[in-house]
LUMZA-465140 format. One line per 2 residues: number of its first residue (from 1); for each residue x negated, y negated, z negated of C-alpha. Coordinates in Angstrom, 2 decimals, decimal comma. Layout:
% LUMZA-465140
NUM = X/Y/Z; ...
% end
This chain:
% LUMZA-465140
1 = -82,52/-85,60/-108,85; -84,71/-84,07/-106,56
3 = -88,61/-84,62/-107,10; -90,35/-84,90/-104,10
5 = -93,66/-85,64/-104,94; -93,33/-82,35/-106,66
7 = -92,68/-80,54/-103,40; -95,33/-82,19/-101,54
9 = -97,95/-81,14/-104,25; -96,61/-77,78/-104,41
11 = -97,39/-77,49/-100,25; -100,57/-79,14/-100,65
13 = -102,25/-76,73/-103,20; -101,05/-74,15/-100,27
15 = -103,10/-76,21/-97,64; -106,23/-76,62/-99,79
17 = -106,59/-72,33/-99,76; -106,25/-72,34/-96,28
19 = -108,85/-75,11/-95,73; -111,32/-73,49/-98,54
21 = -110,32/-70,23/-95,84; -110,94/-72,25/-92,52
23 = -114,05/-74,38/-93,83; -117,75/-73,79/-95,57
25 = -117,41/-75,64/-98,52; -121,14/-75,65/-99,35
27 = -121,71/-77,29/-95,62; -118,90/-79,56/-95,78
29 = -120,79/-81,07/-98,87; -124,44/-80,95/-97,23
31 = -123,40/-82,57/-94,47; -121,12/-85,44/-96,18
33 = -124,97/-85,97/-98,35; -126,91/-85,74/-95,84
35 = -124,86/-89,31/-94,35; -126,20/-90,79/-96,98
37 = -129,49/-89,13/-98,09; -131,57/-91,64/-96,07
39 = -129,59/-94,67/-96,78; -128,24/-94,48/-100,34
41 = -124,74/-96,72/-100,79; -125,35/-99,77/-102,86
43 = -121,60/-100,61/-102,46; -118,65/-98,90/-100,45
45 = -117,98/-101,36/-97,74; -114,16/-101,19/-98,87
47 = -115,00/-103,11/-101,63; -117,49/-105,34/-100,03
49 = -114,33/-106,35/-97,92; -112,13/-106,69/-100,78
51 = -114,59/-109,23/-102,31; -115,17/-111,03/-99,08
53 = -111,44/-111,17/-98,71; -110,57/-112,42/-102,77
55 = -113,40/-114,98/-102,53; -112,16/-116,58/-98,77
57 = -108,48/-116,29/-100,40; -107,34/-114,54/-97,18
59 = -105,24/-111,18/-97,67; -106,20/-107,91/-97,57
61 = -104,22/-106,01/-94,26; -104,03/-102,30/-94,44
63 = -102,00/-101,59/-91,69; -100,69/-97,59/-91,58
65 = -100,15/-95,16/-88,90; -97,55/-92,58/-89,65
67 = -95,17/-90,52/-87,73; -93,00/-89,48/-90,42
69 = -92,09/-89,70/-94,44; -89,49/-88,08/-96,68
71 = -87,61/-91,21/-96,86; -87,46/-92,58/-93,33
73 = -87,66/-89,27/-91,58; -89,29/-89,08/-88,08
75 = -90,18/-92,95/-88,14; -91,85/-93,06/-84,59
77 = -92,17/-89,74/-83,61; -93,88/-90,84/-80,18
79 = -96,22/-92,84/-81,73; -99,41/-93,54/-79,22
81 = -102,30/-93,33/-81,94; -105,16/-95,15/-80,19
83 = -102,62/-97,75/-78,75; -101,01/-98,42/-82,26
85 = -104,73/-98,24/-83,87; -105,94/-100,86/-80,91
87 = -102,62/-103,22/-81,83; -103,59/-103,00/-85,33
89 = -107,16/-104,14/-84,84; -106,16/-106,96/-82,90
91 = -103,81/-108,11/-85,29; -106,57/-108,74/-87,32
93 = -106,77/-105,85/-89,59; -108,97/-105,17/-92,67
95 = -108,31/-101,51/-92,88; -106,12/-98,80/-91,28
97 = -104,66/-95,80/-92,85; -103,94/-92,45/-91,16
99 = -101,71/-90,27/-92,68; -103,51/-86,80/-92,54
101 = -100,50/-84,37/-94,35; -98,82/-82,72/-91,75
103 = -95,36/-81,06/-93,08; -94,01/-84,25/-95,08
105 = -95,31/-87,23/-92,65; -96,32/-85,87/-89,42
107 = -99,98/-86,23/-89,71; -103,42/-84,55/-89,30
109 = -107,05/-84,67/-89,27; -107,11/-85,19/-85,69
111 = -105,30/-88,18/-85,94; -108,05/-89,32/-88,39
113 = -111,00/-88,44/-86,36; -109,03/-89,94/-83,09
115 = -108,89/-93,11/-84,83; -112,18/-93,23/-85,74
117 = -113,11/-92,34/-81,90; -110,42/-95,56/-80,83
119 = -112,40/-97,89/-82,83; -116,11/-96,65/-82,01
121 = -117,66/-99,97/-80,92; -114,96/-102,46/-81,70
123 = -116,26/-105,84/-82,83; -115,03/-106,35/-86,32
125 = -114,01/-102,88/-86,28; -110,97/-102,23/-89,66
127 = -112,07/-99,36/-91,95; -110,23/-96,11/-91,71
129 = -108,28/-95,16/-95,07; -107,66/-91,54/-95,53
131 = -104,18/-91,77/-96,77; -103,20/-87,84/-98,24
133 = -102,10/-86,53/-101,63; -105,80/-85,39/-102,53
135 = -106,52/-82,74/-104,78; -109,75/-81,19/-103,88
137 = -113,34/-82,56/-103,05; -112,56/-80,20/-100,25
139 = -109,84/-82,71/-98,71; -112,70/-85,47/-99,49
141 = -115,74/-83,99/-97,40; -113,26/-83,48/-94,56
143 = -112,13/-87,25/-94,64; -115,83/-88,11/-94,30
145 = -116,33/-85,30/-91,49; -113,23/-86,93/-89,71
147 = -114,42/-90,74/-89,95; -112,87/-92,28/-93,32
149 = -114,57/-94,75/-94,89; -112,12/-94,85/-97,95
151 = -109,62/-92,25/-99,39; -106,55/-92,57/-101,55
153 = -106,49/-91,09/-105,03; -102,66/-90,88/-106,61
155 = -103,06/-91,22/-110,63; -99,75/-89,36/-110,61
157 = -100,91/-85,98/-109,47; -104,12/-85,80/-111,54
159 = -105,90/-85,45/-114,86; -107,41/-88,81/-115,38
161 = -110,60/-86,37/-116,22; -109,51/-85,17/-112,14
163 = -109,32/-88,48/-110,57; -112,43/-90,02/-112,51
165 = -114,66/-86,99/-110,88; -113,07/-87,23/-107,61
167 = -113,72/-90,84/-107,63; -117,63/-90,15/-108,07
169 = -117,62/-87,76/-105,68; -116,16/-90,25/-102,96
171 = -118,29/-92,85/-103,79; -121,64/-90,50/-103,93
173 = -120,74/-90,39/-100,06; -120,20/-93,96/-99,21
175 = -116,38/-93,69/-99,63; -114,39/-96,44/-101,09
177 = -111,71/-95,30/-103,57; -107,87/-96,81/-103,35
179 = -106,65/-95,59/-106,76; -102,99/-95,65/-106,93
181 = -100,01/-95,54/-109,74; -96,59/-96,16/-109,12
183 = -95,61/-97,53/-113,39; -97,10/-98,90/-116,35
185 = -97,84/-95,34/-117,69; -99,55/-94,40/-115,32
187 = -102,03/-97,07/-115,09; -102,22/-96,93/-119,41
189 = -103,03/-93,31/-118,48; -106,57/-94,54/-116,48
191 = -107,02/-97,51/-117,78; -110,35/-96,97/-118,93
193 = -111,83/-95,26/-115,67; -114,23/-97,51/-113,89
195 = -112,58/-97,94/-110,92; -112,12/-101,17/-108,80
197 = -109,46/-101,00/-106,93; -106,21/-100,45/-108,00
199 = -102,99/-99,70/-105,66; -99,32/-100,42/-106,86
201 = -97,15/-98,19/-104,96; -93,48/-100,01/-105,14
203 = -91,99/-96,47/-104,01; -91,32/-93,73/-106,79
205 = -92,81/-90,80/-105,51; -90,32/-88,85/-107,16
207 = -87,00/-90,70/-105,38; -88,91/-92,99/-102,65
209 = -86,77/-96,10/-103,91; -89,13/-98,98/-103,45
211 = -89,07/-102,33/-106,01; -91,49/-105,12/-104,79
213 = -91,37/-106,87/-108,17; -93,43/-103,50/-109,52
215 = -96,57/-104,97/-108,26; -96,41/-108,32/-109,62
217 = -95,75/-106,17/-113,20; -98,28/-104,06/-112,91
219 = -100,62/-107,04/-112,02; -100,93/-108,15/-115,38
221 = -101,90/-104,78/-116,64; -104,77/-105,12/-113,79
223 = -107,66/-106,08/-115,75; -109,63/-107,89/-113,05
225 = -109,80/-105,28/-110,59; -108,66/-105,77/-106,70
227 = -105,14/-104,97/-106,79; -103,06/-103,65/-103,24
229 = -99,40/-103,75/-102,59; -97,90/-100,80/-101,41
231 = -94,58/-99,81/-99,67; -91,45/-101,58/-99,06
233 = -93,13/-104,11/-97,50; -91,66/-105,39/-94,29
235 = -92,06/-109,52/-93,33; -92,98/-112,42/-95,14
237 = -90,21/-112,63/-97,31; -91,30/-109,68/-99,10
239 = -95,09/-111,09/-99,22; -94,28/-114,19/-101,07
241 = -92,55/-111,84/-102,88; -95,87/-110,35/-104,23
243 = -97,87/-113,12/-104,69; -100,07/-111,95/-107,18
245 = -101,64/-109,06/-104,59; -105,58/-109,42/-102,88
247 = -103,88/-107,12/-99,65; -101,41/-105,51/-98,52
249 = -100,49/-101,53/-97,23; -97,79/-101,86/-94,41
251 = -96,41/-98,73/-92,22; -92,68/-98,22/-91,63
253 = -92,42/-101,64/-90,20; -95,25/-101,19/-88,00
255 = -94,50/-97,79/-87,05; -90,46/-98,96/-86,38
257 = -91,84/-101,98/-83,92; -95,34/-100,54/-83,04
259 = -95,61/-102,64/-79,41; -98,55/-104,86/-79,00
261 = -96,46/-107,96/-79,40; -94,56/-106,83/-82,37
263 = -97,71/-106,33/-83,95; -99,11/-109,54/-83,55
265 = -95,89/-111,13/-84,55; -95,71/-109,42/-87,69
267 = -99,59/-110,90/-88,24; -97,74/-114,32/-87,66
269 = -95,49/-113,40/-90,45; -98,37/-111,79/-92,96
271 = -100,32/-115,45/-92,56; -97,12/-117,37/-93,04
273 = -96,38/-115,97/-96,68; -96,78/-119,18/-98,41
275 = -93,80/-120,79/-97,33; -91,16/-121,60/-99,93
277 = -87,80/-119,29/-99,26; -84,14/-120,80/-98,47
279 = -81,10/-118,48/-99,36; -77,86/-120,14/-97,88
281 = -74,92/-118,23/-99,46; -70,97/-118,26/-99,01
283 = -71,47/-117,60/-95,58; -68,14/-116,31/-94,29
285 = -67,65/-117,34/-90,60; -68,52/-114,77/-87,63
287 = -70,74/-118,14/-86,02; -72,74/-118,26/-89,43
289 = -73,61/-114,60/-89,16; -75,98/-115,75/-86,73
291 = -77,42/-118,95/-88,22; -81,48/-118,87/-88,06
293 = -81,81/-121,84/-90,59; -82,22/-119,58/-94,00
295 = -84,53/-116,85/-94,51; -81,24/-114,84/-96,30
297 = -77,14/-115,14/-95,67; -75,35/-114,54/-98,64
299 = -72,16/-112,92/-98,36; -70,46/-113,22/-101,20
301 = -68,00/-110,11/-102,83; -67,52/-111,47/-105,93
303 = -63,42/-111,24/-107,08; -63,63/-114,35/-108,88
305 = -65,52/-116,23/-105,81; -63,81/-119,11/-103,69
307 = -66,56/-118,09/-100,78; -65,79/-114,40/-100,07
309 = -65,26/-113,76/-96,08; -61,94/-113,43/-94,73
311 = -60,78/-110,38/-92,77; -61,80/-110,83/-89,58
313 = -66,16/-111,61/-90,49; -65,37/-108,50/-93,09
315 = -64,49/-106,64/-89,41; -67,37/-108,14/-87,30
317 = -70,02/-107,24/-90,79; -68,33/-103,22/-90,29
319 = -68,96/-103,55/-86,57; -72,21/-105,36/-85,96
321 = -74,09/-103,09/-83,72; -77,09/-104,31/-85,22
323 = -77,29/-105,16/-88,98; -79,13/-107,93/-89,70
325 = -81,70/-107,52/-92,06; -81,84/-110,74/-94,02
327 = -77,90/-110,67/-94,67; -77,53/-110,13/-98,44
329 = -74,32/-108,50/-100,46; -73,76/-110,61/-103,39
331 = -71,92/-109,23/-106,18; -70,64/-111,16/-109,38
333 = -68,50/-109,58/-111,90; -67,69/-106,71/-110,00
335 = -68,21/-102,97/-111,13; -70,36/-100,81/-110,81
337 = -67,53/-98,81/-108,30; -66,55/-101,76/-106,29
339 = -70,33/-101,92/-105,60; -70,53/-98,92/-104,43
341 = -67,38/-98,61/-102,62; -68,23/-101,91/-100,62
343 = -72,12/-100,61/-100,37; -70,22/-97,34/-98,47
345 = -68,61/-99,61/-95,64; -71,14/-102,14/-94,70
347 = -75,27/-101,37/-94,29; -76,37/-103,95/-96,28
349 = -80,20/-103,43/-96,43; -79,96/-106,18/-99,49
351 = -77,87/-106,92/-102,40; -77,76/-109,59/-105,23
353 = -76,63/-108,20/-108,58; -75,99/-110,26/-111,63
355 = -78,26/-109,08/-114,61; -75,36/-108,85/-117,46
357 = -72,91/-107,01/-114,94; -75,61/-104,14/-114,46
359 = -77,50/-101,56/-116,49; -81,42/-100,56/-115,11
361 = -80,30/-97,20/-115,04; -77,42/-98,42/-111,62
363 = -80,47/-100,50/-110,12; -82,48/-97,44/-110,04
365 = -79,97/-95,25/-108,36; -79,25/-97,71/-105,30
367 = -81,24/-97,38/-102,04; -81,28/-101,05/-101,12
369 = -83,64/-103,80/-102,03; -82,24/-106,19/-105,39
371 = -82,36/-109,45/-106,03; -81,48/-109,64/-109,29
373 = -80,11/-113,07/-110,63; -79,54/-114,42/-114,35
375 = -76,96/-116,93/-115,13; -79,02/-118,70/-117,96
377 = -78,07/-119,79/-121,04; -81,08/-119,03/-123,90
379 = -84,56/-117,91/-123,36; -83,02/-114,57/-124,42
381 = -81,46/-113,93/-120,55; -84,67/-114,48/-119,42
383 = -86,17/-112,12/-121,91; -83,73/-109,58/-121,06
385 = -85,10/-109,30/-117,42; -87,88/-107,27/-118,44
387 = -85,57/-104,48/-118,91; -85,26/-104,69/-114,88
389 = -88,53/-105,94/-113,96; -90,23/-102,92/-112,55
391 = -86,80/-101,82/-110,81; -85,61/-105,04/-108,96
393 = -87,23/-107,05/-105,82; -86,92/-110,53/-107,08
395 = -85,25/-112,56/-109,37; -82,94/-115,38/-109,22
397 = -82,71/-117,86/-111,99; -78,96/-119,29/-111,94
399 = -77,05/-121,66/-113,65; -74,82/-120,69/-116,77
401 = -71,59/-120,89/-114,32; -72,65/-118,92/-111,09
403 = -70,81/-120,88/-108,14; -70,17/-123,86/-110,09
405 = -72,56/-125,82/-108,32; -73,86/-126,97/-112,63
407 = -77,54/-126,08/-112,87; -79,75/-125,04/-115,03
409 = -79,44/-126,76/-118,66; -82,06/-125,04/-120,09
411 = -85,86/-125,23/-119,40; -87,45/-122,39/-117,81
413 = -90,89/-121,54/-119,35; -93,85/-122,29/-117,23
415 = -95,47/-119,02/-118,15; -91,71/-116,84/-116,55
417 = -94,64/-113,95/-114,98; -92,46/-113,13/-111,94
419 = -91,52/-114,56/-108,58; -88,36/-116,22/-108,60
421 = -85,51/-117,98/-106,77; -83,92/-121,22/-108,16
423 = -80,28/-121,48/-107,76; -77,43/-123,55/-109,71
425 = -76,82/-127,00/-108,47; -79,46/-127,48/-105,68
427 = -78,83/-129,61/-102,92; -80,69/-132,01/-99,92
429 = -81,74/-134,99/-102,78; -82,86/-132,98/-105,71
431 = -85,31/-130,03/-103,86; -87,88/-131,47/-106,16
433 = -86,85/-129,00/-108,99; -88,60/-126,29/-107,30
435 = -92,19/-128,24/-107,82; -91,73/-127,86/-111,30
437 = -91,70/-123,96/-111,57; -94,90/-122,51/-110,95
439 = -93,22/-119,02/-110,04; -90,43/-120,61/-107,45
441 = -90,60/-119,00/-104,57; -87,51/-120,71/-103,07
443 = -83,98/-121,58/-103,41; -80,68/-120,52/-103,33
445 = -77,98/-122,78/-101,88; -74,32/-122,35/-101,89
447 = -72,58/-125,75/-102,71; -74,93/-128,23/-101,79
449 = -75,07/-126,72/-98,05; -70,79/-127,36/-97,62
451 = -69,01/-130,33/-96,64; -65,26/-130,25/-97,97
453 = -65,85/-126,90/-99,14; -66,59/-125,30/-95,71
455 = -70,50/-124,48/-95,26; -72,17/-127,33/-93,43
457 = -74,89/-126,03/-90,40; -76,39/-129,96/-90,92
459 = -77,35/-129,49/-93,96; -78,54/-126,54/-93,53
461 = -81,16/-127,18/-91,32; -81,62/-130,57/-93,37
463 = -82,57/-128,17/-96,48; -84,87/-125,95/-94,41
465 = -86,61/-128,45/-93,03; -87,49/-130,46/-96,35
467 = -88,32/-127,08/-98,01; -91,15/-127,10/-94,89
469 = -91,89/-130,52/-96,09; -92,11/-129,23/-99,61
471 = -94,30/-126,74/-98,94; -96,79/-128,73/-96,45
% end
């Protein structure tokens, strides 16, 4: 498998001998000083925010402008910087980040000092994050010189001797530090570095497949210190998703819908991250495709399923010129080929896999986001999940029978660490389960939203609208 991160480093080390080429070093580093000679930095105001922000229990926005990335490709290529940078301030903003790498995401240290120019004067103005694979106090001075308040240091490309002196030398001029690992190794690697902030990047640097649930494992390796979601990130499914998180780091979204509007609706969406989730599935009518009542469709591939979609919704899912992106793939007892085969025909940007039909090692190699789901039977399915935990988006905690409608016999242990979806058995009169789980995020509804076996719009919107009253 090709290892990008490996690429981008390789092209970087390139970049810092032409800057050490193009620059002074010694002045670079005067000057950075001298911003600080007369006013020494009792505290990086990154992490005066971060405090302000953990203490009012508000999230943490970090709100990214970037043209490009290995992944997505040329994301908005005609990207207005001061507009988007404007948008993002008004959508109430703690921090932006401006990609400054050129050949893998489009950026540059214009763009850095532009923003800074944009925001010259605003009331309330965000910080400006540095975001760059950072290898040099070289790349550090020149964030400064350009307008960064804080920089991003990625545990994966350095010595934890590196980072740690890096670190210090950010800080010495007023820069905050976003210190970021992507797996438990990582972070084991730097554990014992001083550092306050800590970033969980759900992507793998090395494939760019994103797992949300990453961050809430890595939180309890945290030790205290502010912790930032990263990546893969797109509406407020995906924030109650990562619960456990003091902020946020969103760009592909914002860069994909970067209007004014969009902006501020997807601050209506960041704010709105407490609401409990409702996942109707067996949806197999063409009408139901369009039902706004759930937060996910399930459409169900299982071969041993009663709900699967006859022919016809099969040909309007292959032909929808727009893919919805809360429409799920469920899969039950099918292989690992019929996955594949059926992931080949229809863009599903979600699937739902069944933990004993799947190995970690398939999770990893998909592209789309997972919910995982365990039919439960003994505390030892639920142990088994950490095998998946850092490679999945959320979990679902099913019955023993999956589609039965029987729930769950056994009692789930108030300490499960992750985020979950409660499924088996659910229906209008018994929603109260969900109070008892301190990590249920939602629920997951197939039989107890039909009427004679056909799915049931009226109860539907019954169930969403007690899960409001739930959650109110």
């Amino acid at each position: 498998m090709k290892n990008i991160l490996a690429d981008i480093v390789a092209q970087k080390q390139l970049e810092i001998k032409a800057l050490y080429a193009q620059y002074d070093f010694a002045a670079l580093e005067k000057a950075a000083l001298d911003t600080v000679k007369n006013a020494p930095v009792a505290m990086p105001l990154f992490y005066h925010a971060l405090a302000k922000s953990r203490a009012e229990r508000t999230p943490f926005f970090i709100a990214e402008f970037k043209r490009k990335s290995p992944s997505e490709g040329w994301i908005n290529r005609a990207a207005d910087l001061p507009t988007q940078v404007l948008a993002y301030a008004q959508a109430g903003a703690g921090a932006i980040s401006v990609l400054t790498d050129t050949p893998f995401f489009g950026g540059r240290y214009a763009d850095l000092a532009a923003a800074a120019a944009t925001l010259r004067g605003y009331e309330n103005r965000p910080l400006l994050l540095q975001k760059d694979f950072v290898l040099d106090p070289i790349q550090i001075y020149l964030a400064k010189k350009h307008g960064a308040e804080l920089i991003l240091l990625i545990a994966a490309i350095l010595e934890p001797t590196q980072l740690e002196q890096l670190r210090r030398q950010a800080e010495a001029i007023g820069l905050g530090v976003l210190v970021e690992v992507h797996d438990a190794e990582e972070l084991e690697r730097i554990q014992h570095l001083d550092f306050p902030v800590l970033g969980v990047n759900n992507r793998d640097l090395k494939t760019f497949r994103t797992a949300l649930n990453r961050a809430n494992v890595l939180t309890r390796q945290a030790g205290g210190r502010f912790l930032i979601a990263e990546s893969g990130l797109r509406d407020y499914r995906d924030f109650q998703a990562v619960r456990s998180a003091d902020g946020f780091l969103i760009g592909t979204t914002l860069m994909q819908n970067w209007s004014k509007a969009a902006t501020s609706t997807f601050a209506e969406h960041f704010r709105a991250r407490g609401r409990r989730l409702f996942k109707a599935c067996g949806i197999r009518t063409e009408e139901l495709l369009k039902n706004t009542e759930a937060d996910y469709l399930g459409i169900n591939f299982s071969p041993v399923s009663k709900r699967r979609p006859n022919a016809e919704t099969l040909a309007v899912l292959k032909n929808m010129p727009v893919f919805p992106a809360h429409l799920v793939a469920v899969f039950y007892q099918n292989t690992e080929d019929d996955i594949r085969a059926i992931l080949a025909d229809y863009p599903f940007k979600i699937i739902q896999l069944y933990a004993h039909d799947v190995t970690p090692e398939f999770v990893r190699s998909l592209r789309q986001k997972v919910m995982l789901a365990c039919a439960v039977h003994t505390l030892a399915d639920l142990e088994r999940l950490e095998l998946f935990a850092a490679e999945v988006d959320l979990f679902i905690l099913d019955g023993a029978m999956p589609g039965s409608g029987q729930s769950i016999r056994l009692t789930i242990p108030a300490d499960f660490p992750y985020p979950f979806l409660l499924a088996g058995g659910l229906h209008l009169d018994n929603l109260t389960h969900v109070l008892a789980h301190p990590a249920c995020i939602g629920i997951d509804v197939a039989s107890g939203i039909e009427t004679d076996g056909l799915v049931d719009t009226e109860k539907m919107q019954a169930i969403a609208g007690r899960l409001i009253h739930l959650t109110s």
